[in-house]
N, C-alpha and C positions, 0 to 999 in steps of 0.2 A: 504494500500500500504506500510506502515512502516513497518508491520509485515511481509513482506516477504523479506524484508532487513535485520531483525535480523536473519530471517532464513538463510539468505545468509551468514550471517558472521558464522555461528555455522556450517555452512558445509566447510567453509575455514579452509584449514590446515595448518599449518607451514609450510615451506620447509628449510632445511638448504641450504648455499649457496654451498656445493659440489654438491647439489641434482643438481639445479642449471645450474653449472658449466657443470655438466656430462649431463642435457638436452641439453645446446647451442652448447657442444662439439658435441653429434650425431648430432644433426640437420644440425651443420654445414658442418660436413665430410659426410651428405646425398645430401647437398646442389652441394659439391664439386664431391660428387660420380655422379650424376643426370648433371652436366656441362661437366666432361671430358664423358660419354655417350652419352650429344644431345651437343653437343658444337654452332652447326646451332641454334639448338631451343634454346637454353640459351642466343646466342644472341641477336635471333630477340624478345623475350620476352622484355629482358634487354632494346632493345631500345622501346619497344612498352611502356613499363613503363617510359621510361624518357620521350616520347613525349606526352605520356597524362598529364604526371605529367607535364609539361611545358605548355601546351594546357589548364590544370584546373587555374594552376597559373596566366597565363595570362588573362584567362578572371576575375579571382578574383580580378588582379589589374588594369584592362584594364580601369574601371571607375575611379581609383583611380587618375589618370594621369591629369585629370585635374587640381586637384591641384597642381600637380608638376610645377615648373619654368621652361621655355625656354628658359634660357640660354645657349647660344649658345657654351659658354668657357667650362662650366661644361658638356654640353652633349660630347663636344671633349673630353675632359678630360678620359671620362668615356668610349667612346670610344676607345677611346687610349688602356685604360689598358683592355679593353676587348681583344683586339687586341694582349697585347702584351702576355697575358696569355693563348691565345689560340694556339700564333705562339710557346710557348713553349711545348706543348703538341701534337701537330697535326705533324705527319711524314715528313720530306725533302721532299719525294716522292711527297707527297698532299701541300706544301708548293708553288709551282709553279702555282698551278691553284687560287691561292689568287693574288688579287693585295697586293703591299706592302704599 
């Protein structure tokens, strides 16, 4: 098994960092060309990814919690500033359907 690791390294090239630079640049202006074309589909992807990724997170710390404190001060706390950082992102429009 080691010896297909040194084989691995002898077929790694170099790359300089312009090479680099000039992959993230297409990639990214395919990224942006591929959003302004499905704009629909780019979003529901975008969210389909943040709620699995919220969804895997959660259950990786969901046992973790027991160890956590019940204090009541620091859970407001934490709520608080969940709170105030989402009222700063989230539209006037959709601010009405929150309690305050």
């Amino acid at each position: 098994m080691i010896h297909q690791y040194e084989d691995l390294e002898k077929d790694i090239e170099p790359v300089s960092h312009d090479q680099v630079e000039k992959s993230v640049t297409s990639k990214s202006s395919q990224v942006c060309q591929y959003v302004e074309e499905q704009p629909v589909k780019s979003v529901l992807i975008g969210l389909g990814v943040g709620i699995g990724t919220g969804l895997l997170l959660g259950s990786m710390f969901r046992g973790s919690s027991r160890y956590l404190t019940r204090d009541q001060a620091f859970m407001d706390r934490v709520g608080n500033s969940v709170r105030d950082s989402l009222s700063e992102i989230v539209p006037a429009s959709l601010k009405k359907h929150f309690r305050s």
